[in-house]
N, C-alpha and C positions, 0 to 999 in steps of 0.2 A: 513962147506961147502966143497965140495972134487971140484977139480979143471976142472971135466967136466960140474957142474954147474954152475961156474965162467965162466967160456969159454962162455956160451950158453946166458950166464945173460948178457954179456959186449957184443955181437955180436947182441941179441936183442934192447940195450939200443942203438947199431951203426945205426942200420939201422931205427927204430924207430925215431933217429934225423937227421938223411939222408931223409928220406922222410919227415919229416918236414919242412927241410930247402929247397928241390926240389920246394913242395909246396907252400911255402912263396915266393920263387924267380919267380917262372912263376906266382901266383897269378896277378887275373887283377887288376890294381892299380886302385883305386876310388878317385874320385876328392875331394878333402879337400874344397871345398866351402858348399853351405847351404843344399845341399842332392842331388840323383839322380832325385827323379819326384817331387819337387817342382812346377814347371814348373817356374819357373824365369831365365829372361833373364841375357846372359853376365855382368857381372860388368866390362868388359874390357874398358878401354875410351881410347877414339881415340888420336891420338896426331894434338891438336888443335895448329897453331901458334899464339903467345902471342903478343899481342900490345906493342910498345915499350914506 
């Protein structure tokens, strides 16, 4: 391999992992609970005060 393929090889391999990590960072982050159209509501609980 002569060193203007090398050059073109590692500048493709740069920006190919440049625009993956662009797109991984602005990606819309998705909720880790049970999916987007389940339709179920918050599991959030309230904060109820505790009987003593």
């Amino acid at each position: 391999m002569n060193s203007e393929f090398q050059t073109l090889a590692a500048l493709a391999l740069v920006a190919l992992a440049a625009t993956w990590l662009t797109r991984r960072a602005f990606a819309k982050k998705q909720n880790p609970g049970c999916g987007s159209d389940c339709g179920c509501t918050s599991k959030k609980v309230s904060a109820v005060p505790r009987r003593p």
